[in-house]
DRENRO-533130 format. One record per residue: residue in one letter; z, x, y of N, C-alpha, C, CB in turn; residue number from 1. Coordinates in Angstrom, 3 decimals. Atoms other than C-alpha are relative to their C-alpha. Glycine has a CB too. Layout:
! residues N
 vose      n.Z      n.X      n.Y     ca.Z     ca.X     ca.Y      c.Z      c.X      c.Y     cb.Z     cb.X     cb.Y roza
    A        Z        X        Y        Z        X        Y        Z        X        Y        Z        X        Y  NUM
...
This chain:
! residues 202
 vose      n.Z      n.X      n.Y     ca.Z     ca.X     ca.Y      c.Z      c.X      c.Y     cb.Z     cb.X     cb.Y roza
    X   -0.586   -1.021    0.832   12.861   -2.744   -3.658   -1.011    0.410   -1.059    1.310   -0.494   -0.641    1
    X    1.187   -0.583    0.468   10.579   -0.491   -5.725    0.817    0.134   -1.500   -0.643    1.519    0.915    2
    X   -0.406    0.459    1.017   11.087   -1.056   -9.561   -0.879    0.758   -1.187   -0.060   -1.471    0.119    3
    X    0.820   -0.806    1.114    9.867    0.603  -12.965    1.063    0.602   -1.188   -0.873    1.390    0.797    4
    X   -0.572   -0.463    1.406   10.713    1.883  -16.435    0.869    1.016    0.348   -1.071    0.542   -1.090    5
    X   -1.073   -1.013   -0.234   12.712    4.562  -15.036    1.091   -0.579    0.377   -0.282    0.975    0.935    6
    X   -1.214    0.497   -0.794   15.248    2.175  -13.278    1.080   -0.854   -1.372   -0.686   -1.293    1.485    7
    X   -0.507    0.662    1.491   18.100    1.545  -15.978    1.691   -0.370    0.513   -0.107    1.445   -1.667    8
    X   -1.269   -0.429   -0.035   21.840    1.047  -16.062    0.413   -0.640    1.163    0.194    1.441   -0.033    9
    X    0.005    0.633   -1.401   23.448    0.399  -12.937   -0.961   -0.421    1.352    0.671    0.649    0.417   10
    X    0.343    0.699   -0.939   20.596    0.595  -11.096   -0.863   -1.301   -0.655   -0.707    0.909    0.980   11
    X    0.054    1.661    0.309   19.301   -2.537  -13.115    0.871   -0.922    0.402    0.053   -0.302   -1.264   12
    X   -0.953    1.042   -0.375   22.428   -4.047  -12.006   -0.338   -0.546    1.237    1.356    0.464    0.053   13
    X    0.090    0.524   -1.247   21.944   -3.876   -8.397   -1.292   -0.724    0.000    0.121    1.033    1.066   14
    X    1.247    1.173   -0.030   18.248   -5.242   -8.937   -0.169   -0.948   -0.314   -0.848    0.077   -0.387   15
    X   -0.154    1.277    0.378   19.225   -8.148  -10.965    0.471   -0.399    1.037    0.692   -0.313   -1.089   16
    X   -0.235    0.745   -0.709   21.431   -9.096   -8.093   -0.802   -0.162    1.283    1.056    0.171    0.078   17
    X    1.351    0.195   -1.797   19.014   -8.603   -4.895   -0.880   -0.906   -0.896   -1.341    2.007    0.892   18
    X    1.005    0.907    0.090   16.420  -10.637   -7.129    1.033   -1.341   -0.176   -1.151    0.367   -1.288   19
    X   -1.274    1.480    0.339   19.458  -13.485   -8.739    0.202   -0.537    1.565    2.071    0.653   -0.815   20
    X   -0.732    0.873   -1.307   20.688  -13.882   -5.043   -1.497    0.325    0.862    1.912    0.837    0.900   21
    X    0.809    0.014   -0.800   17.107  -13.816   -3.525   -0.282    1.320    1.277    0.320   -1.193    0.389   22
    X   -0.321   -0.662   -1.212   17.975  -10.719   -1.101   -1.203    0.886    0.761    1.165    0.890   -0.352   23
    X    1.505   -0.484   -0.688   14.388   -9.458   -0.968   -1.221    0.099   -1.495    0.267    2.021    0.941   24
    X    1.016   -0.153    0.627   11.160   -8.374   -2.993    0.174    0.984   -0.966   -0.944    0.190    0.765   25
    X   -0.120   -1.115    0.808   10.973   -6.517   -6.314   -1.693    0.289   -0.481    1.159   -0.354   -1.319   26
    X    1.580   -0.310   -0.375    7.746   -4.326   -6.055   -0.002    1.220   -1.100   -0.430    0.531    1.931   27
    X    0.159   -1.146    1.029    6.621   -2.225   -9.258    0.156   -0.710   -1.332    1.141    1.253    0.176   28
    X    0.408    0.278    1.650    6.767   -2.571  -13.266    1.690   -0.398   -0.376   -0.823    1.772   -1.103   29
    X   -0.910    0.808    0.791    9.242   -4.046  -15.329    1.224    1.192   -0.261   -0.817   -0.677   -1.516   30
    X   -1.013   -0.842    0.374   12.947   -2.270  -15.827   -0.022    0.671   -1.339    1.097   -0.679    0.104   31
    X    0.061   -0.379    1.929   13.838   -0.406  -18.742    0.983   -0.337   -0.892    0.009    1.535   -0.407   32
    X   -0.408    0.205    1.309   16.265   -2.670  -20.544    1.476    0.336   -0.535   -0.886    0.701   -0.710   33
    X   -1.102   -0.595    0.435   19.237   -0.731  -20.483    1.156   -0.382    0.764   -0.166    1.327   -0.014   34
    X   -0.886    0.401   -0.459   22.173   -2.764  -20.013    1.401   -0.011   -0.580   -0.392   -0.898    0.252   35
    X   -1.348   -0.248    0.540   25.082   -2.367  -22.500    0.613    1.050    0.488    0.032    0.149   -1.308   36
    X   -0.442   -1.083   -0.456   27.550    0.045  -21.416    0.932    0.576   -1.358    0.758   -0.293    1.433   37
    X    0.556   -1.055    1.567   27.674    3.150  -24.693    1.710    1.077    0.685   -2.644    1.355    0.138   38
    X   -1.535   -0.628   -0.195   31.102    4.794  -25.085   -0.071    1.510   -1.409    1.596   -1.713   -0.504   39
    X    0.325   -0.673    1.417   30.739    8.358  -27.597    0.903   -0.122   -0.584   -0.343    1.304   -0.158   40
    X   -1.028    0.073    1.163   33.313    8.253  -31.019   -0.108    1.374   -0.553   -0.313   -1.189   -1.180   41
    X    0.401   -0.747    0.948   33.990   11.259  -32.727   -0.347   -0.580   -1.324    0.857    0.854   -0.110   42
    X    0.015    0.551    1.613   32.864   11.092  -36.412    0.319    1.581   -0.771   -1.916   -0.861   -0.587   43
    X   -0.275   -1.158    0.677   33.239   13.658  -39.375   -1.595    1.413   -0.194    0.591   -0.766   -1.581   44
    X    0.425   -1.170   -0.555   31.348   17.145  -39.148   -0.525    0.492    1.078   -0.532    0.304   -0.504   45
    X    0.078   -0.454   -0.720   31.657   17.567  -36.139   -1.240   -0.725    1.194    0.007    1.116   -0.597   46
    X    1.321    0.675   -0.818   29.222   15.023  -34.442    0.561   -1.310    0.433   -1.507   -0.277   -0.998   47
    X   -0.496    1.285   -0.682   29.723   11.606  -32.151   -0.988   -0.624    0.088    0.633    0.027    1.259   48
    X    0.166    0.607    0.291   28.473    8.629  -32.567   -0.241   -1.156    1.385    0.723    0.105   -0.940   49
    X    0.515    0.990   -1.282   26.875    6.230  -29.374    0.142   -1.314   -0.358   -1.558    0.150    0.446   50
    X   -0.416    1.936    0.319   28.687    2.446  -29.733    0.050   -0.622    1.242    1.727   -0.453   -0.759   51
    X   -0.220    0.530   -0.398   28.135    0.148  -27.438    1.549   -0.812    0.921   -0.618   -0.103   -0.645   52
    X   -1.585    0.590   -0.205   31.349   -1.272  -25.654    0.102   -1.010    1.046    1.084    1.166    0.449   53
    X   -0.305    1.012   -1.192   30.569   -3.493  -22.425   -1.461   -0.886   -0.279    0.183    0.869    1.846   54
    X    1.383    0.418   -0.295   27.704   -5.803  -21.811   -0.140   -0.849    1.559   -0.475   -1.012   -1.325   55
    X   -0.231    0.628   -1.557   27.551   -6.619  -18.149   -1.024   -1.101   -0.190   -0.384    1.140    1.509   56
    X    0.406    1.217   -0.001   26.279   -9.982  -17.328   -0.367   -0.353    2.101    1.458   -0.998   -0.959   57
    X    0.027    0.061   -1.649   24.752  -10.802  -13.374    0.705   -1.338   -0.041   -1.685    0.011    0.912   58
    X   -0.621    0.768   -0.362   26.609  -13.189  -11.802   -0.682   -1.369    0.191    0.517    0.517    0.903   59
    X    0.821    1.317   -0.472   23.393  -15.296  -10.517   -0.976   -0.201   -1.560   -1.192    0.377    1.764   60
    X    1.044    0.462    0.503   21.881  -16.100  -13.766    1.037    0.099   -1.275   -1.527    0.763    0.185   61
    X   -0.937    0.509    0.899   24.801  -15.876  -16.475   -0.387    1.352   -1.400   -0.383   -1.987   -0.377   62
    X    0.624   -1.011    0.892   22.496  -12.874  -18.329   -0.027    1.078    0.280   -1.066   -0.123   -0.281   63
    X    0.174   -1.402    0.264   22.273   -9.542  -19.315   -1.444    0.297    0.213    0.463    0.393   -1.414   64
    X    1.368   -0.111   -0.086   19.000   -7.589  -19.281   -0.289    1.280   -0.791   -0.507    0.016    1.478   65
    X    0.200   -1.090    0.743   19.451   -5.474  -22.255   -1.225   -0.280   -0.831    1.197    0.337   -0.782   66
    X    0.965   -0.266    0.929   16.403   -4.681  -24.358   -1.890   -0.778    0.925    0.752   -0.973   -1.758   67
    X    1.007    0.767   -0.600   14.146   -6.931  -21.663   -0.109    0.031    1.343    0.099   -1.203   -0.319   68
    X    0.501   -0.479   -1.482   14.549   -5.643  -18.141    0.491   -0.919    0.830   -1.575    0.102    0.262   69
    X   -0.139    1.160   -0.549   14.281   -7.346  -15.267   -1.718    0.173    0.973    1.722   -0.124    0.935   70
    X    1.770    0.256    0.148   10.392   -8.313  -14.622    0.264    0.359    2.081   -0.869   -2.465   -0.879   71
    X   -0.243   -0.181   -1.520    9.529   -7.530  -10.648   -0.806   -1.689    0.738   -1.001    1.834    0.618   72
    X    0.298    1.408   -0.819    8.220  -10.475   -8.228   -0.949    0.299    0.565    0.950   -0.608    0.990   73
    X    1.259   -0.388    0.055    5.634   -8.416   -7.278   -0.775    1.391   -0.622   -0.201   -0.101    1.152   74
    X    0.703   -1.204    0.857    3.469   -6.325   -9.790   -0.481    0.806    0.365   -0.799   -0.142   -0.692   75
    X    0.794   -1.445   -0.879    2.298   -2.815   -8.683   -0.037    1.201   -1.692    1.609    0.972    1.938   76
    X   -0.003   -1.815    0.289    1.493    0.760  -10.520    1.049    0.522    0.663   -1.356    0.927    0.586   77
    X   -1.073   -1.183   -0.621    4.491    3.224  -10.028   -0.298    0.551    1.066    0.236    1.150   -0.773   78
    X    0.334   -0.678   -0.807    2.008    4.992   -8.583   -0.608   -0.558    1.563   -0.740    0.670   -0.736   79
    X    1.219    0.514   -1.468    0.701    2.652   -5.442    1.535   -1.089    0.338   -2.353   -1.258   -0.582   80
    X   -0.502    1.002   -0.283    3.792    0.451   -5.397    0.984   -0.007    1.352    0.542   -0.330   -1.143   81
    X   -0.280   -0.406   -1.285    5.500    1.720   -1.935   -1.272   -0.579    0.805    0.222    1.627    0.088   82
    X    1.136    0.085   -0.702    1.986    1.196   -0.456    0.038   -1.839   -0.394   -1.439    1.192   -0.607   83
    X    0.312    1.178   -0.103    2.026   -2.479   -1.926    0.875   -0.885    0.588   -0.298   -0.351   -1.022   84
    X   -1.050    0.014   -0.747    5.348   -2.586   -0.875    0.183   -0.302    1.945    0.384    1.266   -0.444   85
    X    0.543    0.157   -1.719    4.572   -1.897    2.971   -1.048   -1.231    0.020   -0.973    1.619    0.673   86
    X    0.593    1.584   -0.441    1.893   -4.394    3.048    0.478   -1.165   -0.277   -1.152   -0.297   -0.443   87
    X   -0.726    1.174   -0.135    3.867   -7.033    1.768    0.994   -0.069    1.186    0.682   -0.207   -1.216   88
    X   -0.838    0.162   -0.547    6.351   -6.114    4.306   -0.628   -0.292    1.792    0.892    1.142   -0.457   89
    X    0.833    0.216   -1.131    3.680   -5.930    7.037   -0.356   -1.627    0.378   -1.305    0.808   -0.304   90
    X    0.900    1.536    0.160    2.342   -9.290    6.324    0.766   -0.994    0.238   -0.621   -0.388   -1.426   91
    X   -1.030    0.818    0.023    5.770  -11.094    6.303    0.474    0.352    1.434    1.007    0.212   -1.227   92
    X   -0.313   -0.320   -1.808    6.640   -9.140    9.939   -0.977   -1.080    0.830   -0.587    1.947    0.594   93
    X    1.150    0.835   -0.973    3.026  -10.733   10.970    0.508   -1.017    0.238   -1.388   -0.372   -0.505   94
    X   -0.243    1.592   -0.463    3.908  -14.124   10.009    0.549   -0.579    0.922    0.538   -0.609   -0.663   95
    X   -1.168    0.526   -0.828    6.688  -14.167   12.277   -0.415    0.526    1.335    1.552    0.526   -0.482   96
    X    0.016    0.001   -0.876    5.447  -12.479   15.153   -1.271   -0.810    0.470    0.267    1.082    0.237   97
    X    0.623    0.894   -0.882    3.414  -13.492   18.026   -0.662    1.298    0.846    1.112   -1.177    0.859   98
    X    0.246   -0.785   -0.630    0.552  -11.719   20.298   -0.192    1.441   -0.308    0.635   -0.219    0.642   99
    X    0.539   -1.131    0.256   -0.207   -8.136   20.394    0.798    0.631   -1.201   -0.039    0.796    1.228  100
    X   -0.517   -0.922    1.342    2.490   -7.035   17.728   -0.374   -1.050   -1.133    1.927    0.456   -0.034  101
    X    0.508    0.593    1.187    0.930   -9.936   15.375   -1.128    0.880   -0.293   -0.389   -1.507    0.134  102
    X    1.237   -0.550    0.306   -2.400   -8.214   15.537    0.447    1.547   -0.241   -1.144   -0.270    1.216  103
    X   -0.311   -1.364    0.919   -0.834   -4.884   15.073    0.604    0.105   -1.222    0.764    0.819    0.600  104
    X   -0.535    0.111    1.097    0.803   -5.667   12.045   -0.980   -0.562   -1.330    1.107   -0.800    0.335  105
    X    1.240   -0.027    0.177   -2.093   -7.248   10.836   -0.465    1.197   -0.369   -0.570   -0.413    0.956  106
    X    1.207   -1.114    0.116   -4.576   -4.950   11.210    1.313    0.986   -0.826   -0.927    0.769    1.926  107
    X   -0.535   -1.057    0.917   -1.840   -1.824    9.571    0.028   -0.618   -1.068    1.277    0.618    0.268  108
    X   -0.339    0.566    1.204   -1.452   -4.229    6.960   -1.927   -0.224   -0.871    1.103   -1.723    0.467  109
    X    1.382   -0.205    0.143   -5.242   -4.500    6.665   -0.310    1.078   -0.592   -0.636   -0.015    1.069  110
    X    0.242   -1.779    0.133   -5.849   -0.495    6.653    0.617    0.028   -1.405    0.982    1.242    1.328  111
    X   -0.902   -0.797    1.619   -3.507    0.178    3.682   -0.176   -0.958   -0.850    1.907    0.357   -0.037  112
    X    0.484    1.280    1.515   -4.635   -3.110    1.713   -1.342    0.663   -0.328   -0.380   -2.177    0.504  113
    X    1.990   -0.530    0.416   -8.384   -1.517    2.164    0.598    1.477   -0.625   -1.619    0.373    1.999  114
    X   -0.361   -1.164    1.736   -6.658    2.134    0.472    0.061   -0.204   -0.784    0.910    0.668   -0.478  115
    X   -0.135   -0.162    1.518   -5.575    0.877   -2.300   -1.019   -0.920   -0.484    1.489   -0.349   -0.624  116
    X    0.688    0.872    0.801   -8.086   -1.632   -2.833   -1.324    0.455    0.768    0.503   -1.667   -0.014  117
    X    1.357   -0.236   -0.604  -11.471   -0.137   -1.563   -0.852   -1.036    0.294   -0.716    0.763   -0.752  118
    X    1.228    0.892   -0.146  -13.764   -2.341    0.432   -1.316    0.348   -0.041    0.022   -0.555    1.040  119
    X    1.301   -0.331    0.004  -17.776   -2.618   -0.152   -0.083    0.367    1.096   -0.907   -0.842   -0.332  120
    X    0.542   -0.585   -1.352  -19.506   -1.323    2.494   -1.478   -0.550   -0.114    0.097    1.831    0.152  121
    X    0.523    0.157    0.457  -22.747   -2.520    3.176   -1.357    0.760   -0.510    0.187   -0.706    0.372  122
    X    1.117   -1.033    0.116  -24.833    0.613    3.122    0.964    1.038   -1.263   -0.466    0.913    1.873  123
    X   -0.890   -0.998    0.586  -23.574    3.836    0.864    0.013    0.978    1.321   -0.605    0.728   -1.547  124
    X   -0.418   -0.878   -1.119  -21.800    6.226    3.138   -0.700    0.822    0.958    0.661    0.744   -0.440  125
    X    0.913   -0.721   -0.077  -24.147    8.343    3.576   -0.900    0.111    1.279   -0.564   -0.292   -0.967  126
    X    0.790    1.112   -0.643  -26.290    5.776    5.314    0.486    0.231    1.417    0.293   -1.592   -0.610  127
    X   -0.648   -0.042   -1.185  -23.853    6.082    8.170    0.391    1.113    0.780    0.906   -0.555   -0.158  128
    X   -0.425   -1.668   -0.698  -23.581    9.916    8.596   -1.330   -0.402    1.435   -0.599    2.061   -1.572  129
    X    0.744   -0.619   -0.702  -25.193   10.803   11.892    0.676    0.282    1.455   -1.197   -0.707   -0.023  130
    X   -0.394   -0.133   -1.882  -24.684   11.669   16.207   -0.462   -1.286    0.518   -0.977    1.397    1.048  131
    X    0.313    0.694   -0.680  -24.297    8.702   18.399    0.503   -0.211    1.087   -0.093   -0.677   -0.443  132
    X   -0.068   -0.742   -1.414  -24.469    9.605   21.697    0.471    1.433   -0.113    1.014   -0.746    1.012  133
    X   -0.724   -1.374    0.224  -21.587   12.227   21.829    1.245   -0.440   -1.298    0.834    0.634    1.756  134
    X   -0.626    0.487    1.192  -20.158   10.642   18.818   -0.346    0.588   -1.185   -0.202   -1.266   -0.152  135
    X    0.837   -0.627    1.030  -20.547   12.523   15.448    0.535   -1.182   -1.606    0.532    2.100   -0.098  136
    X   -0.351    1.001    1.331  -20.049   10.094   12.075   -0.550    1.390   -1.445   -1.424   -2.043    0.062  137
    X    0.547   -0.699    1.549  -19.720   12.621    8.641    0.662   -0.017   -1.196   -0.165    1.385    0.032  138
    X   -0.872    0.476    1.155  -18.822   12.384    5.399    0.513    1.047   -0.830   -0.717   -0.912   -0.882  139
    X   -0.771   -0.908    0.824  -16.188   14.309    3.823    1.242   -0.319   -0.888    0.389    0.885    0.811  140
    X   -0.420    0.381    1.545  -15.455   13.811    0.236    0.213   -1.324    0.148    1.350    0.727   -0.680  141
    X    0.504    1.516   -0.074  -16.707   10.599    0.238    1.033   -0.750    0.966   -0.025   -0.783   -1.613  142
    X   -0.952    1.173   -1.400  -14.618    9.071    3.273   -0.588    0.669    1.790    2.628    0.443   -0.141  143
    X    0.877   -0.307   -0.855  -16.425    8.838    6.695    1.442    0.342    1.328   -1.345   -1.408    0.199  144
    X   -0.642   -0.977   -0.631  -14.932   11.412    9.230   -0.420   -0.569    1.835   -0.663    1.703   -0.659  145
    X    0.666    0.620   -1.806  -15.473   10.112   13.707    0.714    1.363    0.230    0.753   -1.928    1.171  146
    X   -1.120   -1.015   -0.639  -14.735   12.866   16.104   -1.544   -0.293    1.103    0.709    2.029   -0.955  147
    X    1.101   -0.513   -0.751  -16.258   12.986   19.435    0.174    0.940    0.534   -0.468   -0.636    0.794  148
    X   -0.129   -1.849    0.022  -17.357   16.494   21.220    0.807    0.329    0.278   -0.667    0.905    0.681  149
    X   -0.694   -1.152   -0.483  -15.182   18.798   21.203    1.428   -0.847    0.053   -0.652    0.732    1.546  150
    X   -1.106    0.454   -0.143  -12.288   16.165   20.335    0.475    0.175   -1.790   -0.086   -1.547    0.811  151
    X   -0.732   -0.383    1.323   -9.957   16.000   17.182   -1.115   -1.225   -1.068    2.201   -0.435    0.098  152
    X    0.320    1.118    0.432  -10.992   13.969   14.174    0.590   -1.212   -0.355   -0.427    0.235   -0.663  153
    X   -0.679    1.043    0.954  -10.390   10.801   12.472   -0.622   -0.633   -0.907    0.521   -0.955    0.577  154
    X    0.870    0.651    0.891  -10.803    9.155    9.303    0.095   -1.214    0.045    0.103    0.313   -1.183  155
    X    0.654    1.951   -0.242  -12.512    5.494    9.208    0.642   -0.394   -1.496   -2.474   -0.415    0.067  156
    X    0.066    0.432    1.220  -11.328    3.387    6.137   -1.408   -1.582    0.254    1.912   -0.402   -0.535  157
    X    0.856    1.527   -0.138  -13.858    0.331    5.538    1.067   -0.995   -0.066   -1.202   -0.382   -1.331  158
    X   -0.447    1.007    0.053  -12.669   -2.768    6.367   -0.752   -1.207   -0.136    0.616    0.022    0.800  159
    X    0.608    1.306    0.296  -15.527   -5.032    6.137   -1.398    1.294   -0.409   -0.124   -1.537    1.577  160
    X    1.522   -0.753    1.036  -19.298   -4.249    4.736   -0.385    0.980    1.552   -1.928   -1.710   -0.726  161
    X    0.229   -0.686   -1.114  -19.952   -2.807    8.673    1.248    0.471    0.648   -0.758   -0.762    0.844  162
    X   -0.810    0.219   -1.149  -16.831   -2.385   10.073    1.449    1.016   -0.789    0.258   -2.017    0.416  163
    X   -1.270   -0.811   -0.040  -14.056    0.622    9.761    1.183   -0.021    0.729   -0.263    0.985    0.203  164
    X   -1.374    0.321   -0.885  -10.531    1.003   11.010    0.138    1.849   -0.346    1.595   -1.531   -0.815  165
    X   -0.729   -1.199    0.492   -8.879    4.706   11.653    1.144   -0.107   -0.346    0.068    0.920    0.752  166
    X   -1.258   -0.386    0.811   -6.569    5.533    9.119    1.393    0.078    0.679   -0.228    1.335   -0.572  167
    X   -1.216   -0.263   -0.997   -3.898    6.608   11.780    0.105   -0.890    1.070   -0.047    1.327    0.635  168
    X    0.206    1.065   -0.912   -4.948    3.971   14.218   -0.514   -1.226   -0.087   -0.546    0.343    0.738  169
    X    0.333    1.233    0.217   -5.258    0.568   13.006   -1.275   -0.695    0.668    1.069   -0.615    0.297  170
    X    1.079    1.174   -0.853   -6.287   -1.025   16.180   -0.967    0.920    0.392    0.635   -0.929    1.512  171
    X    0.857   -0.693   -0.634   -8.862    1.513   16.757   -1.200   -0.236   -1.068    0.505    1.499    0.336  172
    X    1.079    0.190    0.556  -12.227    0.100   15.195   -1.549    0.898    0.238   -0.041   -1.245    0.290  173
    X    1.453   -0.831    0.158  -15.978    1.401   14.389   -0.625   -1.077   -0.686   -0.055    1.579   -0.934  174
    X    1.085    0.417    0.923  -18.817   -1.147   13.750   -1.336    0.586    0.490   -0.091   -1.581   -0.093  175
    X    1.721   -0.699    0.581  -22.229   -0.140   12.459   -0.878   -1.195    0.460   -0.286    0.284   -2.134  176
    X    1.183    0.854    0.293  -25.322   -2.040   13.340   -1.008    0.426   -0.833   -0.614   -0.315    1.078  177
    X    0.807   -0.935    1.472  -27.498   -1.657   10.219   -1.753   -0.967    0.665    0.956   -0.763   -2.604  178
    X    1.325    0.421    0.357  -31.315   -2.108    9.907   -0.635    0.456   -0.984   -0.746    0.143    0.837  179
    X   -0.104   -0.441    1.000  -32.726   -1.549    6.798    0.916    0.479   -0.850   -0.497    0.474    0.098  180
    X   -1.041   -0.914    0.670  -31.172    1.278    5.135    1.058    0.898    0.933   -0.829    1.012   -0.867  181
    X   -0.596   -1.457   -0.954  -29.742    2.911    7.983    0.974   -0.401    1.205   -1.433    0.922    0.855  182
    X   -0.640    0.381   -1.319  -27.412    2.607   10.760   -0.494    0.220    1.395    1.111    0.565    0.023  183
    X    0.792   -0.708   -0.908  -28.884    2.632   13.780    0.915   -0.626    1.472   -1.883   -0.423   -0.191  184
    X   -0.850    0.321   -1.311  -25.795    1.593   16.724    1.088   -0.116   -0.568   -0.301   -1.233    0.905  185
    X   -0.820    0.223   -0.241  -22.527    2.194   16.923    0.960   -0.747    1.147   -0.011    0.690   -0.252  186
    X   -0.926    0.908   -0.944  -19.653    0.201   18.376    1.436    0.725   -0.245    0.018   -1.829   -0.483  187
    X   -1.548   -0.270   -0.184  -15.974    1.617   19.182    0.822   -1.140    0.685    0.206    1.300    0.891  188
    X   -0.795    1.183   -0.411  -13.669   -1.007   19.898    1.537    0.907    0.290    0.038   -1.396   -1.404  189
    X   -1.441   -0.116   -0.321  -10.246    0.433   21.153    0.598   -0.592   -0.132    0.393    0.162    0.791  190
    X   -0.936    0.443    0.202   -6.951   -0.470   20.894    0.290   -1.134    0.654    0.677    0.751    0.076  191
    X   -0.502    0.821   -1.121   -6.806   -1.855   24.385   -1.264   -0.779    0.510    0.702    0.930    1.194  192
    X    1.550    0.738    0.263  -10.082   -4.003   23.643   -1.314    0.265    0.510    0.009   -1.224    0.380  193
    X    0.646   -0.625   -1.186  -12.248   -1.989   26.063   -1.034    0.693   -1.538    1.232    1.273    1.390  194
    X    1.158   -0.604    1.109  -15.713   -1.005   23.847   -0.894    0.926    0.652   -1.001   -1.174   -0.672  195
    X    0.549   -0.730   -0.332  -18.069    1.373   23.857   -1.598    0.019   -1.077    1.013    1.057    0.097  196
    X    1.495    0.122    1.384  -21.770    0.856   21.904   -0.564    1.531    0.699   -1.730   -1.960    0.211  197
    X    0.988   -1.211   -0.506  -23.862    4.092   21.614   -0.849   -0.129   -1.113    0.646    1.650    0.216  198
    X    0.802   -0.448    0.458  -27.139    4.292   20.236   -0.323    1.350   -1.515   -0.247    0.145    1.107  199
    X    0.091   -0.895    0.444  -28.043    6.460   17.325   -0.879    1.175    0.184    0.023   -0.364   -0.749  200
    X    1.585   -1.019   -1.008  -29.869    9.958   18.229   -1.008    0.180   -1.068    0.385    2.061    0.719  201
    X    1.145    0.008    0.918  -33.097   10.142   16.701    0.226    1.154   -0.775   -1.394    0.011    0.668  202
């Protein structure tokens, strides 16, 4: 469940109880606190007055979570916490399976851990633009682009200092053989483990 300063009121309620009774993961920033339940009063010229009147209490812990939230179980940015979200949820599918859907879960869980958390690489990008064979490697806006002729593209994320994954296709790999500064052999690894090395063209 995805969590943050915006989440107040009832829906603090339901999040105290999914975390109190264990019912899953709270992914994002700390609640906002707002747990008394505010009843308006008239007063004199014409204006009302915000009093307090309930104070709900969760069932699994005996407390309220006015003025102090309810903290998450796993810390994220608002802005990335869906994404940290899925990989935790990826990673907990893995554990449990077995065989080809372990390694696919995996590896997607891989890909979107390397978005939000950028891996080194061991050349700069750059390094890796070129044609190999009928393979083209280019870089656009700093993220390296595969397409071979006359086919669609795809983008590589790094996953190790040589070694990319496509964005849309997990199990579909790209390692670099480096010498010096430069790449000088590619490797495609498919889904269905079947490879393909090509040379770089001079």
């Amino acid at each position: 469940m995805l969590t943050g300063g915006r989440s107040a009121s009832a829906a603090e309620e339901f999040i105290g109880h999914v975390n109190g009774f264990k019912l899953g993961e709270l992914v994002g920033e700390n609640t906002a606190g707002a747990g008394y339940r505010n009843e308006f009063f008239p007063v004199a010229g014409g204006y009302v007055i915000s009093v307090s009147v309930g104070r709900a209490v969760l069932a699994s812990t005996g407390k309220d979570w006015e003025k102090v939230g309810i903290a998450p179980t796993i810390k994220a940015s608002q802005d990335n916490a869906l994404e940290v979200a899925q990989v935790n949820a990826l990673r907990k599918l893995a554990a449990k399976a077995a065989g080809p859907d372990k390694t696919m879960l995996e590896g997607s869980a891989q890909v979107l851990e390397a978005q939000l958390t950028p891996v080194s690489t061991a050349l700069p990008l750059p390094q890796y633009v070129g044609v190999y064979g009928v393979r083209h490697i280019t870089n656009d806006d700093g993220a390296l682009i595969f397409q071979r002729e006359g086919g669609p593209k795809g983008k590589l994320v790094a996953v190790g200092p040589n070694e990319f994954a496509f964005a849309e296709d997990p199990m579909q790999r790209v390692k670099f053989k480096v010498a010096g500064n430069n790449a000088t052999e590619l490797e495609l690894i498919r889904g269905d483990g079947s490879r393909v090395v090509a040379a770089r063209n001079p």
